[in-house]
PDBQT receptor file of N, H, CA, C and O in Angstrom, charges set to zero:
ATOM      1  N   UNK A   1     123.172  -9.394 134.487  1.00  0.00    +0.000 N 
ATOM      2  CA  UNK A   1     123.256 -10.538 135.358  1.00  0.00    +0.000 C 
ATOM      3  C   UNK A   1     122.650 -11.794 134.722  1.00  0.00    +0.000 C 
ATOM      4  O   UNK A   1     123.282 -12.847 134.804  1.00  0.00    +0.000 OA
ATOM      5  N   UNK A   2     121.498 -11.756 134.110  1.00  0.00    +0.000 N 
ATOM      6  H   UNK A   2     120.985 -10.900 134.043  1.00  0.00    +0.000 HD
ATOM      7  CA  UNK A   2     121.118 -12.911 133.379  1.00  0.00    +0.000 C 
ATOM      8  C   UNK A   2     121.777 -13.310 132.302  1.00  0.00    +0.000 C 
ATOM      9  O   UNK A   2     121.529 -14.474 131.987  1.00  0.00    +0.000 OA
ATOM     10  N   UNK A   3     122.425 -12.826 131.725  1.00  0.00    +0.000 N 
ATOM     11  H   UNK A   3     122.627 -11.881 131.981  1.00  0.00    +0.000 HD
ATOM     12  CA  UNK A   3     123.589 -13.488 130.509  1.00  0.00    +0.000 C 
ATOM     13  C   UNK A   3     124.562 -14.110 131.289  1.00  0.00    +0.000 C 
ATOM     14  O   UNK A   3     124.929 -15.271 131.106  1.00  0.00    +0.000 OA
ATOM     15  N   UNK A   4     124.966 -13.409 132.106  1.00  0.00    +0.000 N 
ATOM     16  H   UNK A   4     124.669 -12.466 132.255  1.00  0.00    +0.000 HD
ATOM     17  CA  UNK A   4     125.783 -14.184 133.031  1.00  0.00    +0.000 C 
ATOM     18  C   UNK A   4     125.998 -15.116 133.712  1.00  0.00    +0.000 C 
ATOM     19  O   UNK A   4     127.061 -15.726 133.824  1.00  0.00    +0.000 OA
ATOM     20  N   UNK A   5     124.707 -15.367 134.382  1.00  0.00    +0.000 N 
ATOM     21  H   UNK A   5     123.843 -14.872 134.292  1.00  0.00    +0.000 HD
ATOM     22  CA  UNK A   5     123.975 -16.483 135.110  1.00  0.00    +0.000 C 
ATOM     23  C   UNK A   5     123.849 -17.577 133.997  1.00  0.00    +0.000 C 
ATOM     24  O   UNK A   5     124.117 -18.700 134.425  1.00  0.00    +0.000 OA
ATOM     25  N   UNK A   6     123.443 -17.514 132.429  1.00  0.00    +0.000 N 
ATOM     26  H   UNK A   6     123.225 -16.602 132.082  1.00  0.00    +0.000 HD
ATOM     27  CA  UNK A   6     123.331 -18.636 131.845  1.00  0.00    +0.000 C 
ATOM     28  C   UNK A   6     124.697 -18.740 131.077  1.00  0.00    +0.000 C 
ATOM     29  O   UNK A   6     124.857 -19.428 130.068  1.00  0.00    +0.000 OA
ATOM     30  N   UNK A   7     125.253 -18.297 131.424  1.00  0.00    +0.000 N 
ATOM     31  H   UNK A   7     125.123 -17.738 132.243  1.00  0.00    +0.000 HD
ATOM     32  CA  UNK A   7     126.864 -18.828 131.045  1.00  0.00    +0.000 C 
ATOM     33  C   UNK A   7     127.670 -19.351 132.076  1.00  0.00    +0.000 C 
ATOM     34  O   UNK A   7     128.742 -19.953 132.019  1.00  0.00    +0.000 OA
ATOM     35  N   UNK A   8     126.941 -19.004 133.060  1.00  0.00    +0.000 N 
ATOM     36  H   UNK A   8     126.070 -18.515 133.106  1.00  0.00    +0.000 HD
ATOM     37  CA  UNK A   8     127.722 -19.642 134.550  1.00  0.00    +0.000 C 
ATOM     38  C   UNK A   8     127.221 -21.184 134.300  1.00  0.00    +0.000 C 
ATOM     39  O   UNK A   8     128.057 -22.079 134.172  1.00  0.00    +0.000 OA
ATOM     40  N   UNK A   9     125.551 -21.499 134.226  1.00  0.00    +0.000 N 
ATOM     41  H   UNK A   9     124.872 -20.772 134.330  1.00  0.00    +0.000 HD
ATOM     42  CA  UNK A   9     125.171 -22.617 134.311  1.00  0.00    +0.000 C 
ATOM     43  C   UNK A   9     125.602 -23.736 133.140  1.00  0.00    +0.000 C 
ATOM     44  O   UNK A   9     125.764 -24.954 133.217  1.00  0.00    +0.000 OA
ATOM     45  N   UNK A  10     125.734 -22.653 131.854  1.00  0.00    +0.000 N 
ATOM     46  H   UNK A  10     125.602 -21.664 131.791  1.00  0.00    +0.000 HD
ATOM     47  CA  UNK A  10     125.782 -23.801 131.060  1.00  0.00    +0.000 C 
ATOM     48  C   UNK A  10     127.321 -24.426 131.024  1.00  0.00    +0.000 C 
ATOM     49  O   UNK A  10     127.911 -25.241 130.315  1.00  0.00    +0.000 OA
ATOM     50  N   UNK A  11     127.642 -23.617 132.151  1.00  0.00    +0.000 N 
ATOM     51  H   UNK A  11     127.162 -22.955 132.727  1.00  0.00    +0.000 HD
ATOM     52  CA  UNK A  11     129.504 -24.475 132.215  1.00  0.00    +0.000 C 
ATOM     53  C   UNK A  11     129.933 -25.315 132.958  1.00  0.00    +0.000 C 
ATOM     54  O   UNK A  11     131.076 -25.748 133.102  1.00  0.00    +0.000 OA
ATOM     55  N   UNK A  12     128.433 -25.702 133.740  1.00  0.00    +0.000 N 
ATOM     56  H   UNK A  12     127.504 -25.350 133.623  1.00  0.00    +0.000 HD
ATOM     57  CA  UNK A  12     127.792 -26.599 134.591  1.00  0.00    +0.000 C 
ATOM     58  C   UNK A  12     128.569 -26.005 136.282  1.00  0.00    +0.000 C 
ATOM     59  O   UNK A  12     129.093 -26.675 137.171  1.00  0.00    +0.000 OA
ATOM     60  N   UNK A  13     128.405 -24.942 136.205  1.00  0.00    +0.000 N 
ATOM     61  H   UNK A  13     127.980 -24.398 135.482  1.00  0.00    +0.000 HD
ATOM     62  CA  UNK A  13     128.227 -24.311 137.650  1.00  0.00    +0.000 C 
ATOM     63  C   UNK A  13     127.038 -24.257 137.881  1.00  0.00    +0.000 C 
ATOM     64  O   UNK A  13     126.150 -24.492 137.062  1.00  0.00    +0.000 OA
ATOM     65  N   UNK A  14     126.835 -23.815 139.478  1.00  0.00    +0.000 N 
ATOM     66  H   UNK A  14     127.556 -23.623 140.144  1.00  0.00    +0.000 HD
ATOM     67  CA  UNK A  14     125.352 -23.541 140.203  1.00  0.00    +0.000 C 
ATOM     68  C   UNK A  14     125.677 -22.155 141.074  1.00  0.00    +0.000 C 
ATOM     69  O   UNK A  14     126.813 -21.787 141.376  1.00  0.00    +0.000 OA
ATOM     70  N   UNK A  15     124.517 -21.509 141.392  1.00  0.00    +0.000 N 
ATOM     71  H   UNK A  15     123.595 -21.807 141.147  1.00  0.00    +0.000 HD
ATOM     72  CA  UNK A  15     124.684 -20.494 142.403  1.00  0.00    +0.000 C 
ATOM     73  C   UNK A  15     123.068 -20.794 143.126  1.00  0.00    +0.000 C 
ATOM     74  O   UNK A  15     122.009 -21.216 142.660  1.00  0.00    +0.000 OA
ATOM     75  N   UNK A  16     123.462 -20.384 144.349  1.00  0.00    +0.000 N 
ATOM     76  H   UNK A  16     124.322 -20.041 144.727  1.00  0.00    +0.000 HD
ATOM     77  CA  UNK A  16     121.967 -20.587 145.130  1.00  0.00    +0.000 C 
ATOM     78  C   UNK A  16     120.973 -19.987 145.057  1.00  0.00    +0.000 C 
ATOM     79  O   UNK A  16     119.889 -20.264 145.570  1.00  0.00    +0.000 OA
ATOM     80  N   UNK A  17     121.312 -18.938 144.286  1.00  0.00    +0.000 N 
ATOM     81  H   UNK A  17     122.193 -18.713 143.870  1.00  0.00    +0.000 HD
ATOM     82  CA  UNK A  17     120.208 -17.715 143.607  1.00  0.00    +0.000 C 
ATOM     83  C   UNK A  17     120.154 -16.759 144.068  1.00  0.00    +0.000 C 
ATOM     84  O   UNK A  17     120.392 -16.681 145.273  1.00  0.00    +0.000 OA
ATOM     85  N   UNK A  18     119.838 -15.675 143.365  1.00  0.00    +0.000 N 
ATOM     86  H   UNK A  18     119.645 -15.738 142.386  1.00  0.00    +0.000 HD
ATOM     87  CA  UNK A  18     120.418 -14.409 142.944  1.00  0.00    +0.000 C 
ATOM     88  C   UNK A  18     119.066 -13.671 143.199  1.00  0.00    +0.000 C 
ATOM     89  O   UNK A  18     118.176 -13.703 142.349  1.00  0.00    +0.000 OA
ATOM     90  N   UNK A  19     118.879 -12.789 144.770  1.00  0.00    +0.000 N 
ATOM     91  H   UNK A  19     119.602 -12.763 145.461  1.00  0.00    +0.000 HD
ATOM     92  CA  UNK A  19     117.715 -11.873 144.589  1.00  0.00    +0.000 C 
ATOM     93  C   UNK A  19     118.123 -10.049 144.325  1.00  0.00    +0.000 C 
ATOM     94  O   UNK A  19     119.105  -9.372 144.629  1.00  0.00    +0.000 OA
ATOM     95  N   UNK A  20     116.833  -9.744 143.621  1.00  0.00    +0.000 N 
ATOM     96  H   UNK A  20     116.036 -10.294 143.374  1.00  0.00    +0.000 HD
ATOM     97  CA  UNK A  20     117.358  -8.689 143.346  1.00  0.00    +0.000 C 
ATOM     98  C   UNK A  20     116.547  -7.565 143.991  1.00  0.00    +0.000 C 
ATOM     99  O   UNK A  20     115.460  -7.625 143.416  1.00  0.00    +0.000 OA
ATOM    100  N   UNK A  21     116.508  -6.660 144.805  1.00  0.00    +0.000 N 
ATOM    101  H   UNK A  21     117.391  -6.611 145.272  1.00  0.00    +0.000 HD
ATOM    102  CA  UNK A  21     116.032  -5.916 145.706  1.00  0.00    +0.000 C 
ATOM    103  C   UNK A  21     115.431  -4.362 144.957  1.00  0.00    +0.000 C 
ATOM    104  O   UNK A  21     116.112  -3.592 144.281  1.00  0.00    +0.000 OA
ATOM    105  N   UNK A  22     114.380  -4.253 145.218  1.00  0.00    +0.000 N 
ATOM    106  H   UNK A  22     113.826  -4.879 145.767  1.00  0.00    +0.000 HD
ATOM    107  CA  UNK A  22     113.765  -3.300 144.930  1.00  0.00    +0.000 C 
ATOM    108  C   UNK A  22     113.585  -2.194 146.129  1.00  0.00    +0.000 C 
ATOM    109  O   UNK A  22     113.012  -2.110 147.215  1.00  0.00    +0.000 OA
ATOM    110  N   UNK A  23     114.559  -1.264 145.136  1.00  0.00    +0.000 N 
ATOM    111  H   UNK A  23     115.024  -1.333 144.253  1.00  0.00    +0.000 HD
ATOM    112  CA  UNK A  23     114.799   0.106 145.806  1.00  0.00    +0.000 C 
ATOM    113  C   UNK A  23     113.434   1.008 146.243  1.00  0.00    +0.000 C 
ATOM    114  O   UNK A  23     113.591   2.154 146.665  1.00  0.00    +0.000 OA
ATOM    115  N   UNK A  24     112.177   0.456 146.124  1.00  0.00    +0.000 N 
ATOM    116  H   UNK A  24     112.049  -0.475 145.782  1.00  0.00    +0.000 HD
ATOM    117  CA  UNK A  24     110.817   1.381 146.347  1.00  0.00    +0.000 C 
ATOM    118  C   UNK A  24     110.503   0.503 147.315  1.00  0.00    +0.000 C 
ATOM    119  O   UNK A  24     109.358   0.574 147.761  1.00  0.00    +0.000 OA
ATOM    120  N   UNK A  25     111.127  -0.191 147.689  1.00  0.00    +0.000 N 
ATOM    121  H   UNK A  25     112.058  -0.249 147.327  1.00  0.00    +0.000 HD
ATOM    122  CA  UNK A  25     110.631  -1.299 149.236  1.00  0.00    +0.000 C 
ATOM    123  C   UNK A  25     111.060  -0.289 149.983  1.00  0.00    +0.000 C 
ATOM    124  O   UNK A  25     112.038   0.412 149.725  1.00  0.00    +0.000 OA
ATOM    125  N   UNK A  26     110.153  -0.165 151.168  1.00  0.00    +0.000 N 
ATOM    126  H   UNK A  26     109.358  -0.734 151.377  1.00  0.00    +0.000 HD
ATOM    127  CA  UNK A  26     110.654   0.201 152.708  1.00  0.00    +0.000 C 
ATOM    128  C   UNK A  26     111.857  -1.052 152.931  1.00  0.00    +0.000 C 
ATOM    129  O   UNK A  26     111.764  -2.144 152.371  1.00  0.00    +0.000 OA
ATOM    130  N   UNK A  27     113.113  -0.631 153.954  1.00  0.00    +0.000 N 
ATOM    131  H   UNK A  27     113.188   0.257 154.409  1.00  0.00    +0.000 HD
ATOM    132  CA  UNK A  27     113.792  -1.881 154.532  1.00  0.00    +0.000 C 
ATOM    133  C   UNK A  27     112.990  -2.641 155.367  1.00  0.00    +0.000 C 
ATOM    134  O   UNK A  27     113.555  -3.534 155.999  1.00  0.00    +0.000 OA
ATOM    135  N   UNK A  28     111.828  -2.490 155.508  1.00  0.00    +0.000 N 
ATOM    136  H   UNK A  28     111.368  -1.764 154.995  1.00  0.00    +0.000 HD
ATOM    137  CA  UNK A  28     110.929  -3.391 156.885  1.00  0.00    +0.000 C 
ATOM    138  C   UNK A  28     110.319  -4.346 155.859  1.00  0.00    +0.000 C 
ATOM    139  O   UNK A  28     110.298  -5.568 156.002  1.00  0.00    +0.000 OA
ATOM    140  N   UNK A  29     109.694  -3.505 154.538  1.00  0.00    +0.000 N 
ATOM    141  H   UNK A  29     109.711  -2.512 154.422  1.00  0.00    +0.000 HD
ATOM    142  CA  UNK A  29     108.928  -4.756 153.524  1.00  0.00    +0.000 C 
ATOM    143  C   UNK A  29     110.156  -5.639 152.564  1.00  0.00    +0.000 C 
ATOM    144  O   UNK A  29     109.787  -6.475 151.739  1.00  0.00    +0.000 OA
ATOM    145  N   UNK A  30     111.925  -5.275 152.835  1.00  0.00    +0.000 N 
ATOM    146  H   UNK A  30     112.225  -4.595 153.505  1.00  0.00    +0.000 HD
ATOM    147  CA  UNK A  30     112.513  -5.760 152.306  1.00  0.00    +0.000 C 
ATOM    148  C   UNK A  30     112.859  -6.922 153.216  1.00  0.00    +0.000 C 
ATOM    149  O   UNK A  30     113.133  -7.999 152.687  1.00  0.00    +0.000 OA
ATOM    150  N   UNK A  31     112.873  -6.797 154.608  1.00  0.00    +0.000 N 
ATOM    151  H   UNK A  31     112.650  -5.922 155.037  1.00  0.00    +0.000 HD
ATOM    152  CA  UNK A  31     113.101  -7.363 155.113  1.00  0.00    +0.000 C 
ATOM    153  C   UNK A  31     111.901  -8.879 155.196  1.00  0.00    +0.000 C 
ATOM    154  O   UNK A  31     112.334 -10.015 155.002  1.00  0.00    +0.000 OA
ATOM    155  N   UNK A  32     110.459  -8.615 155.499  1.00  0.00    +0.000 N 
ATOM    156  H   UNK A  32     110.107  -7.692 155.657  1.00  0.00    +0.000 HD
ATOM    157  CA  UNK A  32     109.649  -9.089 155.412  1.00  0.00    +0.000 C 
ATOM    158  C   UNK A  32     109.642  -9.789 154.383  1.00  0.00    +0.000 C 
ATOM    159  O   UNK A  32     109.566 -10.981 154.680  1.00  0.00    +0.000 OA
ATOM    160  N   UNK A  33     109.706  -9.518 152.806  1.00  0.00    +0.000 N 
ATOM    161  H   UNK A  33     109.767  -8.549 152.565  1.00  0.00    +0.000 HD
ATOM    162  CA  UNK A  33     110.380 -10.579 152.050  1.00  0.00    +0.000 C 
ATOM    163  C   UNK A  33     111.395 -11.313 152.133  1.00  0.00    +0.000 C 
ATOM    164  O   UNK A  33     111.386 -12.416 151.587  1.00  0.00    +0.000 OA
ATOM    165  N   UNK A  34     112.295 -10.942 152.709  1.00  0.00    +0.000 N 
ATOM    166  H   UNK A  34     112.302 -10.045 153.153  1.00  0.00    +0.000 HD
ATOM    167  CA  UNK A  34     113.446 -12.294 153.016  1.00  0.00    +0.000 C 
ATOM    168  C   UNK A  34     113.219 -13.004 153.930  1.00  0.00    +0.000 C 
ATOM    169  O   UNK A  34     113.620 -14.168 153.963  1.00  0.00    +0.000 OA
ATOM    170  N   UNK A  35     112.697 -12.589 154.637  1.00  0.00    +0.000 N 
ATOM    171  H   UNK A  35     112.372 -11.643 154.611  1.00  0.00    +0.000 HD
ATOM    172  CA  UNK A  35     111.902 -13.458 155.619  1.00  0.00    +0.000 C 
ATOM    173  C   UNK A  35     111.254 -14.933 155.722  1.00  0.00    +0.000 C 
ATOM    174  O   UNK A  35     111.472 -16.025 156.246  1.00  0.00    +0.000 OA
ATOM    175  N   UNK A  36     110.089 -14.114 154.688  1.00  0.00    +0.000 N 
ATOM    176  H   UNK A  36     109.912 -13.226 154.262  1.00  0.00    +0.000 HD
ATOM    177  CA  UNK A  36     109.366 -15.065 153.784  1.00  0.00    +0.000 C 
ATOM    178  C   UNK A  36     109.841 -16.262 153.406  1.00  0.00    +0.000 C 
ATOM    179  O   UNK A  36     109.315 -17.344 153.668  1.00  0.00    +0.000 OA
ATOM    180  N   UNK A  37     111.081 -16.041 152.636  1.00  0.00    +0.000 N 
ATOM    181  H   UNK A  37     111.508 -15.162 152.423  1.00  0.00    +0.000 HD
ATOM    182  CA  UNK A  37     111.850 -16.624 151.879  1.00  0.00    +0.000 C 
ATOM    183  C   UNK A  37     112.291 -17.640 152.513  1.00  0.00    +0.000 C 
ATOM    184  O   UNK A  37     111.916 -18.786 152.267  1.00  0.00    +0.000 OA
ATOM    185  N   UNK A  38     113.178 -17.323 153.442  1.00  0.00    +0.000 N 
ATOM    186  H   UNK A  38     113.483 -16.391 153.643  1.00  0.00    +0.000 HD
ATOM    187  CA  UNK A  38     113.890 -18.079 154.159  1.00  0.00    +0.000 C 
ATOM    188  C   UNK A  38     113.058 -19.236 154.810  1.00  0.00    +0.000 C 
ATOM    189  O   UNK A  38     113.474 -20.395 154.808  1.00  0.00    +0.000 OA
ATOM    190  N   UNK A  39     111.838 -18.860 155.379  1.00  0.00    +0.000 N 
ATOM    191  H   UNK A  39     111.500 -17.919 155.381  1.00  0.00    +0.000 HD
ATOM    192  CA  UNK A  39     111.023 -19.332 156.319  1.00  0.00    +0.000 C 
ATOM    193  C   UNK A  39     110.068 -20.604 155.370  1.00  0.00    +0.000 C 
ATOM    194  O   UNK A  39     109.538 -21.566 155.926  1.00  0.00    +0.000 OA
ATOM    195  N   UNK A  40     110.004 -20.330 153.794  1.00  0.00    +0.000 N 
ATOM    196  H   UNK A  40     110.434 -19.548 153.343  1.00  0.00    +0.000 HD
ATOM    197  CA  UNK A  40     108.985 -20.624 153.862  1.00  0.00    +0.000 C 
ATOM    198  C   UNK A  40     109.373 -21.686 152.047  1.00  0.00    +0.000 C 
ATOM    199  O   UNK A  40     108.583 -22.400 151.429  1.00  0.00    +0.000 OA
ATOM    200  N   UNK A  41     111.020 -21.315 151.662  1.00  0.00    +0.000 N 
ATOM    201  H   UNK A  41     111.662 -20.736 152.164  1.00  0.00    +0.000 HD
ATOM    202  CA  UNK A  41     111.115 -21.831 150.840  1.00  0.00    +0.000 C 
ATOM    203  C   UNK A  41     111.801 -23.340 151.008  1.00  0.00    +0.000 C 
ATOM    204  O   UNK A  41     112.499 -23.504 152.009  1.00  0.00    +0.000 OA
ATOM    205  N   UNK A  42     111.632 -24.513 150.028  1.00  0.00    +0.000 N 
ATOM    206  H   UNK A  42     111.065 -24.380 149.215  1.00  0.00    +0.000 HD
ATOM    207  CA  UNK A  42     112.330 -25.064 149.684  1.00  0.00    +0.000 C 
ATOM    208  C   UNK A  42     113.966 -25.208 150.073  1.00  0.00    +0.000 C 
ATOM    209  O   UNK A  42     114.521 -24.156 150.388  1.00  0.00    +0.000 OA
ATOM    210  N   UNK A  43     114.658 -26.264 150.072  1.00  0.00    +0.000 N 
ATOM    211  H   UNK A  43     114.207 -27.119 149.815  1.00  0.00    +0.000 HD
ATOM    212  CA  UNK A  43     116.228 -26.216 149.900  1.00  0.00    +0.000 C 
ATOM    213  C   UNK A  43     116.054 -26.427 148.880  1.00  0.00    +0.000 C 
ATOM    214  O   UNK A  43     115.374 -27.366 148.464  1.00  0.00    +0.000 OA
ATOM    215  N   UNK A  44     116.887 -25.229 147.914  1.00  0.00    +0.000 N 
ATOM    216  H   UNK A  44     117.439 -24.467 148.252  1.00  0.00    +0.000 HD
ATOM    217  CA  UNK A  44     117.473 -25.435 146.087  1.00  0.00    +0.000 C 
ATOM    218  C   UNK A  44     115.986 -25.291 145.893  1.00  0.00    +0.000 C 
ATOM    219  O   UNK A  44     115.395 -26.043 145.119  1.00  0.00    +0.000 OA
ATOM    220  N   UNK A  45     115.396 -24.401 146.535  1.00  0.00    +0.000 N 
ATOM    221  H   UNK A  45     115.877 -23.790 147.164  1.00  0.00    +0.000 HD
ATOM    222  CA  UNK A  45     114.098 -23.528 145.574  1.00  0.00    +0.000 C 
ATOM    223  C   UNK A  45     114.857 -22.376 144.547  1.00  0.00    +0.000 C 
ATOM    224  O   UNK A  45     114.233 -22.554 143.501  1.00  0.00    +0.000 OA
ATOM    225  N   UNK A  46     115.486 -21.697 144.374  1.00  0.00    +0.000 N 
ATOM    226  H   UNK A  46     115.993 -21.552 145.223  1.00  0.00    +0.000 HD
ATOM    227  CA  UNK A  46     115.652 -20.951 144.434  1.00  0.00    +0.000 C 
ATOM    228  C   UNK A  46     117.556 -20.892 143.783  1.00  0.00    +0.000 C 
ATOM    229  O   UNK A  46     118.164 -19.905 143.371  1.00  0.00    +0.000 OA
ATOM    230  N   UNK A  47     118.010 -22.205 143.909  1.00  0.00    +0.000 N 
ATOM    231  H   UNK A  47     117.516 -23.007 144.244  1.00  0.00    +0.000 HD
ATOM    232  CA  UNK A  47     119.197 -22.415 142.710  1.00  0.00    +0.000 C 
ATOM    233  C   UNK A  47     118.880 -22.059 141.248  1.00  0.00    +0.000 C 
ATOM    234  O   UNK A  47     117.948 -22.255 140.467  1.00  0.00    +0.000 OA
ATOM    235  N   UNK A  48     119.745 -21.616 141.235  1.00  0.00    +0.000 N 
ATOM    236  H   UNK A  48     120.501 -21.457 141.869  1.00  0.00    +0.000 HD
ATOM    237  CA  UNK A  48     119.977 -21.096 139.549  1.00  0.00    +0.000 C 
ATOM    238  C   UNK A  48     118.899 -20.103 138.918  1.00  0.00    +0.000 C 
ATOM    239  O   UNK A  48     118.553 -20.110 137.737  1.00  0.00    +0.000 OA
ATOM    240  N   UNK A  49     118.463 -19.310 139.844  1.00  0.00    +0.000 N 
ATOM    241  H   UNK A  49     118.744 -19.305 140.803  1.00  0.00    +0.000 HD
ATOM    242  CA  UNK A  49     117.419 -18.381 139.363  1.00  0.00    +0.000 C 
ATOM    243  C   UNK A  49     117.574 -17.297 139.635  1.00  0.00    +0.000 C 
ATOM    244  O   UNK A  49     118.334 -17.221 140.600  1.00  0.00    +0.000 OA
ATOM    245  N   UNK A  50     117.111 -15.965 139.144  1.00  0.00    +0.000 N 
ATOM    246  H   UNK A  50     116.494 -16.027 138.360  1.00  0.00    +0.000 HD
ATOM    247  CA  UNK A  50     117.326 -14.539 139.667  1.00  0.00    +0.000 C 
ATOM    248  C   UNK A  50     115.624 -14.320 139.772  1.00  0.00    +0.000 C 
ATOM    249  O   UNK A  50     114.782 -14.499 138.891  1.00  0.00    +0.000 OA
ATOM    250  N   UNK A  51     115.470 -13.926 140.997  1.00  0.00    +0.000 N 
ATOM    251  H   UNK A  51     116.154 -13.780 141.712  1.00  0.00    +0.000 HD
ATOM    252  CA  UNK A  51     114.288 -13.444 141.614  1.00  0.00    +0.000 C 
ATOM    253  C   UNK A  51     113.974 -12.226 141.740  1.00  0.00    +0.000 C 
ATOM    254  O   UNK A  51     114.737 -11.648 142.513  1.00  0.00    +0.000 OA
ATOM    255  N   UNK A  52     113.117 -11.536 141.281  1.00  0.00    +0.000 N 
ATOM    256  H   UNK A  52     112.497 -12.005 140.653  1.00  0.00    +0.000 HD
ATOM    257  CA  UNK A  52     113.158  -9.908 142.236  1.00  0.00    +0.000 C 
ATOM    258  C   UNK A  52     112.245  -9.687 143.120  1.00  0.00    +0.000 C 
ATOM    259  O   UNK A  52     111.155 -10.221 142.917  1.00  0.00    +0.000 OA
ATOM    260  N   UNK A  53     112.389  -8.989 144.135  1.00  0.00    +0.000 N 
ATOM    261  H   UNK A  53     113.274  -8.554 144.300  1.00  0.00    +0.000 HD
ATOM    262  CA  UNK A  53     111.952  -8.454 145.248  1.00  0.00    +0.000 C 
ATOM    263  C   UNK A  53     110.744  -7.451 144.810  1.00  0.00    +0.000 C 
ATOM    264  O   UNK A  53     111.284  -6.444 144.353  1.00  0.00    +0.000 OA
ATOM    265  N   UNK A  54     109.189  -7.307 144.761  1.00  0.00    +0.000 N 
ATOM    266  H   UNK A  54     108.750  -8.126 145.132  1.00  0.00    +0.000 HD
ATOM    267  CA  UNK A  54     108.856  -8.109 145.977  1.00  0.00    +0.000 C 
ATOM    268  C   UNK A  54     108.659  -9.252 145.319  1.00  0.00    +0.000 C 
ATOM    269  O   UNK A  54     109.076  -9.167 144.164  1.00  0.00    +0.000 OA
ATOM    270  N   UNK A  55     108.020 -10.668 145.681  1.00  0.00    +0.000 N 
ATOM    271  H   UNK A  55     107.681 -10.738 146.619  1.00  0.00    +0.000 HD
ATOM    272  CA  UNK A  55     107.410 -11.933 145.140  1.00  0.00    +0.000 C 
ATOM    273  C   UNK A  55     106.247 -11.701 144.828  1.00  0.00    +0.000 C 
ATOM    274  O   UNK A  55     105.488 -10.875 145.335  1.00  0.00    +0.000 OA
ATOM    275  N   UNK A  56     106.029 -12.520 143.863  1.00  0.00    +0.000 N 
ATOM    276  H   UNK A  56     106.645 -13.191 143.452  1.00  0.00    +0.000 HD
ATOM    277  CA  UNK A  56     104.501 -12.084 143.432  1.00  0.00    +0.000 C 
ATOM    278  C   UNK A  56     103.826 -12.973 144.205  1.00  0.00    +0.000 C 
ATOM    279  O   UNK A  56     104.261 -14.010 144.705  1.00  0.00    +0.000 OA
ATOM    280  N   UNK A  57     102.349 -12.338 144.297  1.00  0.00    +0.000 N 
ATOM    281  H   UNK A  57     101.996 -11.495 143.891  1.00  0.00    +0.000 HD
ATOM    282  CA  UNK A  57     101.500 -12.766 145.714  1.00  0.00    +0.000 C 
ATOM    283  C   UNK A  57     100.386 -13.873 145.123  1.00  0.00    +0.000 C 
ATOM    284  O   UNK A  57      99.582 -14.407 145.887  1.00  0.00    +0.000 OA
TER     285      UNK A  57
């Protein structure tokens, strides 16, 4: 996905960003991170980046 992502950008596309979910999350602490997210980020925090789940604290 990250080779990908910088061949998407450098062709001067955007994507709103790309999270990537960690399968050792409960769905309640997966959820609780998106949560987070939603609630607490930026507009275009989070363009053109791949994130993984959980966030660092």
């Amino acid at each position: 996905m990250p080779v990908h992502l910088a061949d998407h950008i450098a062709a001067g596309r955007h994507v709103p960003g790309i999270l990537i979910l960690n399968a050792n999350l409960s769905i309640g602490q997966t959820i609780d991170e998106l949560t987070l997210i939603v609630e607490a980020a930026f507009d275009e925090e989070y363009q053109d980046q791949i994130v993984h789940l959980p966030l660092p604290q």
